[in-house]
C-alpha positions as a Python dict, from the first residue, in 0.01 Angstrom:
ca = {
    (1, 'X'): (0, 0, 0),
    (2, 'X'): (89, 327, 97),
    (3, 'X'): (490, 357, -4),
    (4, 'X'): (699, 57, -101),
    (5, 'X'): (998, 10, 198),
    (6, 'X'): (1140, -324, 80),
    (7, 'X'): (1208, -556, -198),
    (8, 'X'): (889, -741, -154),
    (9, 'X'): (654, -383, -131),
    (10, 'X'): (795, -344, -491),
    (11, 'X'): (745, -709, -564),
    (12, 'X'): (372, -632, -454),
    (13, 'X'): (312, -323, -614),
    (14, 'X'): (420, -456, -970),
    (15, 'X'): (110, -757, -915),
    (16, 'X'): (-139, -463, -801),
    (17, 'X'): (-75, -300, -1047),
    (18, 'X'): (-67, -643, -1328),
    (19, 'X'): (-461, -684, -1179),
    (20, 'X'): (-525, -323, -1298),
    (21, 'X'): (-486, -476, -1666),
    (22, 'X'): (-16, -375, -1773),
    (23, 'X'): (139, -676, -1868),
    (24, 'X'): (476, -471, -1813),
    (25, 'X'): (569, -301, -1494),
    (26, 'X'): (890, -133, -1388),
    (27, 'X'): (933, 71, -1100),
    (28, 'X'): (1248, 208, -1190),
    (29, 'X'): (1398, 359, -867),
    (30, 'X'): (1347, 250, -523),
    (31, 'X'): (1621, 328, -284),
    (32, 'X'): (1762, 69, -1),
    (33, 'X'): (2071, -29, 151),
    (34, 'X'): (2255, 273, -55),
    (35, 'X'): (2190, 109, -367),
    (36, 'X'): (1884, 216, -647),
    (37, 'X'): (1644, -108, -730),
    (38, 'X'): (1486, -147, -1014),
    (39, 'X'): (1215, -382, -1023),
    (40, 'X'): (1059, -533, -1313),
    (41, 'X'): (721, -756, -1366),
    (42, 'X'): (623, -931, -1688),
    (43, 'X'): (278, -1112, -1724),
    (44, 'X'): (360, -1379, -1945),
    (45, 'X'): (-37, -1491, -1940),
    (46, 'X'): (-336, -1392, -1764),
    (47, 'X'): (-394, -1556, -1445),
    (48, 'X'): (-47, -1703, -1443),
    (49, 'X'): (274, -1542, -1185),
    (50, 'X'): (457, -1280, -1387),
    (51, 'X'): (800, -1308, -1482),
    (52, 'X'): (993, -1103, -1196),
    (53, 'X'): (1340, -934, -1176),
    (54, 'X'): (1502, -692, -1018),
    (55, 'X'): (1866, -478, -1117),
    (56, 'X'): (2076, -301, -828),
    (57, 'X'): (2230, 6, -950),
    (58, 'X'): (2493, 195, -722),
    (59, 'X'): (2386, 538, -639),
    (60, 'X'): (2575, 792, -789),
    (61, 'X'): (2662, 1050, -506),
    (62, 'X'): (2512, 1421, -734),
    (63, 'X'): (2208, 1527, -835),
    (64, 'X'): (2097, 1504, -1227),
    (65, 'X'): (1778, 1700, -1361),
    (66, 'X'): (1619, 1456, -1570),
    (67, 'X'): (1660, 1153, -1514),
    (68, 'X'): (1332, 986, -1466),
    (69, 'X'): (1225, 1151, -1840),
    (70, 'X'): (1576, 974, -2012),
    (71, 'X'): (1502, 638, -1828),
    (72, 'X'): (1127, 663, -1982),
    (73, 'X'): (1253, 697, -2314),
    (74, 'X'): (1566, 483, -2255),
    (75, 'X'): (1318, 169, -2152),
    (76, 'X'): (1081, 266, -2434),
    (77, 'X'): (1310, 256, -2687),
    (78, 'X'): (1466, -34, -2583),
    (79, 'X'): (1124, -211, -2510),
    (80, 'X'): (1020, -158, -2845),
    (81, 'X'): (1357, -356, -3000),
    (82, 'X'): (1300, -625, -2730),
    (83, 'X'): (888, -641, -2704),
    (84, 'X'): (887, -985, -2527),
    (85, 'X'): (1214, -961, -2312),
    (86, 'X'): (1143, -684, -2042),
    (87, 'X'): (1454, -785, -1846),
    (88, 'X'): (1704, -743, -2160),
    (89, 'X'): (1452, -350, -2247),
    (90, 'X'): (1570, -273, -1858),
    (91, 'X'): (1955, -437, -1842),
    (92, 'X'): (2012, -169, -2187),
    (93, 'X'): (1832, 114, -2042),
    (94, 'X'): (1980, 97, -1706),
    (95, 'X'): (2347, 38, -1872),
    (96, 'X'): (2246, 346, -2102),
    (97, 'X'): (2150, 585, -1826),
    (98, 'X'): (2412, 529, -1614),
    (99, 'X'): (2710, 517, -1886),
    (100, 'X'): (2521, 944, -1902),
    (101, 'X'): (2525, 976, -1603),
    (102, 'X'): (2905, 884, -1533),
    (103, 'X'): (2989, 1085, -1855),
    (104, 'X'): (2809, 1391, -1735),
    (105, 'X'): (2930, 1350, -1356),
    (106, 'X'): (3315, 1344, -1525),
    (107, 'X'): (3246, 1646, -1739),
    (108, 'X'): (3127, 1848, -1412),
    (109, 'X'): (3437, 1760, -1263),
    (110, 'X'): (3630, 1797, -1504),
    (111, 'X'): (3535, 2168, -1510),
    (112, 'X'): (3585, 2242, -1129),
    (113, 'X'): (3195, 2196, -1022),
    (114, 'X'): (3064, 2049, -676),
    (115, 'X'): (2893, 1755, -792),
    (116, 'X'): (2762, 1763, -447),
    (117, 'X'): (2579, 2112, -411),
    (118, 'X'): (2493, 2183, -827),
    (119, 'X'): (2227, 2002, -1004),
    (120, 'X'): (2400, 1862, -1323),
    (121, 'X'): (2257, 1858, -1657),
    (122, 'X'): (2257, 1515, -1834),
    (123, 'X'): (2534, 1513, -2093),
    (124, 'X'): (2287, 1425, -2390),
    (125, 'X'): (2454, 1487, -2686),
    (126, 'X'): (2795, 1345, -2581),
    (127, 'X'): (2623, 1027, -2486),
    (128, 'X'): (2482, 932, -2766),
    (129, 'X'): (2695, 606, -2857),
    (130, 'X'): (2646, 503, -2523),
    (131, 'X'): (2281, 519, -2538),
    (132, 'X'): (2283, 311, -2914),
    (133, 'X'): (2497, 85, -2821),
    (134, 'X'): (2541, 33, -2415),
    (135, 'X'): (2799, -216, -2260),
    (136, 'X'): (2593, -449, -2051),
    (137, 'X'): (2699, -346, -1673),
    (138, 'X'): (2383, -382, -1523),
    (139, 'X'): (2225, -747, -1545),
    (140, 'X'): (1903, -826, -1457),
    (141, 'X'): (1797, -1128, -1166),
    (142, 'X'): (1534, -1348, -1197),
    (143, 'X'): (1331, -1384, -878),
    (144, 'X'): (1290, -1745, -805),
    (145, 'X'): (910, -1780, -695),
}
């Protein structure tokens, strides 16, 4: 598989990568239909299906640097409090980064930047709260097969 296009290419790529020997995958940011996807793949035991869901995030319309390094840690963290419920690690980290990224897009704003043209430094310390404690925003959803 040389890129993943669709819902099922991500699908795919999560059992490809299961047979490589990670019980956990996420691919945390594929973009379709103007919408982010994450997709997430649990291997509950070997040789069974895994465990798959996905989470649709709306694109925010700006640019942040550091993003993929805060969802990392964000789905680390959260993984570690929730080792055996991948969907709930995501939901948490997903509500986390994007209650920064809203806060940070605001604060730009706020100040009189284009959100469209400047590349917009995650709001870290000001976000704190949000990433301890995140209101749920973005659920997970089970695949059926």
């Amino acid at each position: 598989m040389d890129q993943i296009a669709s819902e099922q290419d991500g699908r795919e790529a999560c059992r490809y990568l299961h047979a490589a020997g990670p019980k956990k995958v996420v691919i945390t940011s594929i973009f379709l239909d103007g919408n982010l996807l994450l997709i997430g793949s649990h291997e509950k035991e070997k040789g069974q299906s895994p465990v798959q869901f996905k989470i649709v995030i709306p694109k925010i319309p700006a640019y942040f640097t550091g993003t993929g390094d805060l969802m990392t840690a964000l789905l680390l963290g959260w993984s570690n409090k929730y080792p055996n419920n991948l969907d709930k690690a995501a939901e948490l980290a997903v509500s986390s980064l994007q209650a920064v990224l809203s806060r940070t897009l605001k604060d730009y704003e706020k100040a009189g930047y284009d959100t469209q043209t400047s590349s917009l430094e995650i709001r870290l310390i000001q976000s704190q709260d949000d990433m301890r404690n995140p209101d749920i925003k973005y659920s997970s959803q089970l695949y059926d097969d």
